[in-house]
C-alpha positions in Angstrom: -210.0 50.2 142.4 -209.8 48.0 145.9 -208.3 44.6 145.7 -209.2 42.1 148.5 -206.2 41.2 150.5 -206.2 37.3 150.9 -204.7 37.7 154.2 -207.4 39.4 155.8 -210.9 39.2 153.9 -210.4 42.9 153.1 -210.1 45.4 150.8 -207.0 47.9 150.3 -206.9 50.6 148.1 -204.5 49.6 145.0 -201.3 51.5 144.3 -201.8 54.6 142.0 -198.9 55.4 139.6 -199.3 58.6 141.3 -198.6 57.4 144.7 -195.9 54.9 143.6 -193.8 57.5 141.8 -193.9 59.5 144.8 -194.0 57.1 147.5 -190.3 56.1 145.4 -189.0 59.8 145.1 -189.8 59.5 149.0 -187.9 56.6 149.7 -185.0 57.2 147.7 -184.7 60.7 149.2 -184.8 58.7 152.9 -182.1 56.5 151.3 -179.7 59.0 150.5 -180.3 61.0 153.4 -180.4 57.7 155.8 -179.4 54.3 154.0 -179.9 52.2 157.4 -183.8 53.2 157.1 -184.0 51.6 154.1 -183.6 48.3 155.8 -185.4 46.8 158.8 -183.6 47.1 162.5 -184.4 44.4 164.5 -182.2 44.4 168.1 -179.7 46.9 166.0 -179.4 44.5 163.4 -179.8 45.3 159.8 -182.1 43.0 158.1 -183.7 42.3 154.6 -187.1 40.4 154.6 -189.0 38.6 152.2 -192.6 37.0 153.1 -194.1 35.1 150.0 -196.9 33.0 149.3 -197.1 30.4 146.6 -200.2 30.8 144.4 -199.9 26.9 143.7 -199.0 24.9 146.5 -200.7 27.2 149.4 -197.2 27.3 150.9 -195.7 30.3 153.0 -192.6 31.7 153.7 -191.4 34.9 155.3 -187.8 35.5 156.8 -184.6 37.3 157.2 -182.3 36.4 153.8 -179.9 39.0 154.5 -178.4 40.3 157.6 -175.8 43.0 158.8 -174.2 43.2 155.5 -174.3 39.2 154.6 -176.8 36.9 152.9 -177.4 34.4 155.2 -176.6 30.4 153.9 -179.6 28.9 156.1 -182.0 31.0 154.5 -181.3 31.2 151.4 -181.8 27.4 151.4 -185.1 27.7 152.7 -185.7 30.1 149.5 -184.1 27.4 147.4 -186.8 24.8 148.6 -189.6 27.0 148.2 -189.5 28.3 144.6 -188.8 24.9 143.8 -190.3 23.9 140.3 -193.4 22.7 142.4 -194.5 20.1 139.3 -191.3 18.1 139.7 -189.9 19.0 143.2 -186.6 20.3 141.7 -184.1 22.7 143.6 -181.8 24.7 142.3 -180.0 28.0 143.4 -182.0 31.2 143.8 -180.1 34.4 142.6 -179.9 36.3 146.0 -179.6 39.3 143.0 -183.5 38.2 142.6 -184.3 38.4 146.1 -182.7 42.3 146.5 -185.1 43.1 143.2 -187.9 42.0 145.0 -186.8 44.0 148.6 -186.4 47.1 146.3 -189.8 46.3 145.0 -191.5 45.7 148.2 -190.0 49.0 149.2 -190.3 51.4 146.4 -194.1 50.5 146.3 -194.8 50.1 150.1 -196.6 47.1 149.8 -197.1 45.0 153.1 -198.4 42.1 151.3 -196.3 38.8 150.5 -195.2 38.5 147.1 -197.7 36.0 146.0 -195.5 33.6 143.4 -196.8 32.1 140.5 -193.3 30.8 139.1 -189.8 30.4 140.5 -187.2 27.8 139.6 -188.6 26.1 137.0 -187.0 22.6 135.3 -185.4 22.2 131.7 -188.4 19.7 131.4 -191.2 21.7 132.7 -189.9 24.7 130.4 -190.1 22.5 127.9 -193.5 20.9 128.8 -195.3 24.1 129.3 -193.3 25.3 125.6 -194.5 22.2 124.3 -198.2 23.4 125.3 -197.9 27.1 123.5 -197.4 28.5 127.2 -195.1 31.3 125.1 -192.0 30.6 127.8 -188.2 31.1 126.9 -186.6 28.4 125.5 -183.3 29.5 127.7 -185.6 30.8 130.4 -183.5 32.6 133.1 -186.8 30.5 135.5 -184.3 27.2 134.8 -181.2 28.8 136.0 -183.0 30.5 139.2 -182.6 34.3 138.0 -186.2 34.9 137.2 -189.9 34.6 139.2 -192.9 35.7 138.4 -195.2 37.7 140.9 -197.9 39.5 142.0 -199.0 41.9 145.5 -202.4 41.8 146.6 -202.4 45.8 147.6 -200.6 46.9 144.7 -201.7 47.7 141.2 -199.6 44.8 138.9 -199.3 47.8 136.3 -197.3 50.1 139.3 -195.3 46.7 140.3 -194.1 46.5 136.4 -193.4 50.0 136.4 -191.5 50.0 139.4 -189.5 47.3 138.2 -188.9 49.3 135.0 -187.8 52.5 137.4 -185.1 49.7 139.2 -183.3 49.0 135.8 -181.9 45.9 137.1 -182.8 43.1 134.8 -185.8 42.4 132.4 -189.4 43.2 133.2 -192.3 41.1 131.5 -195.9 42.4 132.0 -199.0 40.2 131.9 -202.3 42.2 132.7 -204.3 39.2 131.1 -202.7 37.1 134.1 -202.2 39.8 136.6 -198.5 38.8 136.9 -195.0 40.5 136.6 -191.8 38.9 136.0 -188.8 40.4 137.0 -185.4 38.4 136.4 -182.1 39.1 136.8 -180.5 38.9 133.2 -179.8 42.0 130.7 -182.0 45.1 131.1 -185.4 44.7 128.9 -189.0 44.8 129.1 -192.1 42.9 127.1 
């Protein structure tokens, strides 16, 4: 079924499982065979890139956050300031672990849309708040210790996203089809 892409007013064909699974047995074939091409050269220099835009404050970031084999400090702040907890203006760390999920993600599904975010840091007391109003979050959320964001791609089936998070193993995967959402977070290995 097509999805409008925000960016540009039109429709894209959503991801199938069927071209996921082997758009992912594609690219990690070309990562074994050729591990730089799994990253973008720009002037010979290796780069991971993350473009996002936040479903609630209209905000949009896309950049560099890791560099010929080094996060890089400056933006990784940036990061930090934009998955704030947007209802209180709180910072805190962002696992660059998170950020590498979400590269693998944009990768294995070969989305070219921005990770549109509808959580990221979130404070002990907007965990609690939104608790305190049946919202069904974690009472040690791994959102309050920035190691968990929930997300979404405009030209990409949420279903395919969860699963390809599933197929990465590398932290716990929450599905909400009622939402459209899927949260991906850096703790144990485990799905809801």
């Amino acid at each position: 079924m097509p999805r409008l892409d925000p960016q540009n007013g039109c429709t894209a064909p959503a991801l199938s499982r069927r071209r996921f699974l082997g758009g992912l047995a594609a690219f990690a074939g070309a990562s074994l065979l050729e591990p730089g091409r799994a990253l973008a050269s720009i002037g010979g220099r290796e780069e991971r890139v993350l473009t996002f835009h936040h479903t609630h404050t209209g905000e949009r970031l896309s950049l560099p956050y890791w560099g010929d084999g080094t996060y890089l400090p400056a933006s990784l702040s940036r990061v930090d300031e934009f998955l704030r907890d947007f209802r209180t203006g709180d910072r805190h760390p962002i696992d660059p672990a998170l950020l590498d999920q979400l590269h693998s993600l944009r990768l294995a599904t070969g989305s070219r849309a921005p990770f549109q975010v509808i959580s990221g840091y979130r404070s002990p007391q907007t965990n609690d708040a939104l608790r305190g109003h049946g919202g069904g979050q974690a009472r040690h959320s791994l959102h309050m210790q920035g190691r968990a964001i929930d997300v979404r791609l405009a030209d990409v089936r949420t279903s395919v996203l969860r699963d390809a998070a599933l197929e990465l193993g590398r932290g716990g995967v929450g599905f909400y089809p009622s939402q459209d959402f899927v949260h991906v977070d850096t703790g144990p290995v485990r799905r809801w």
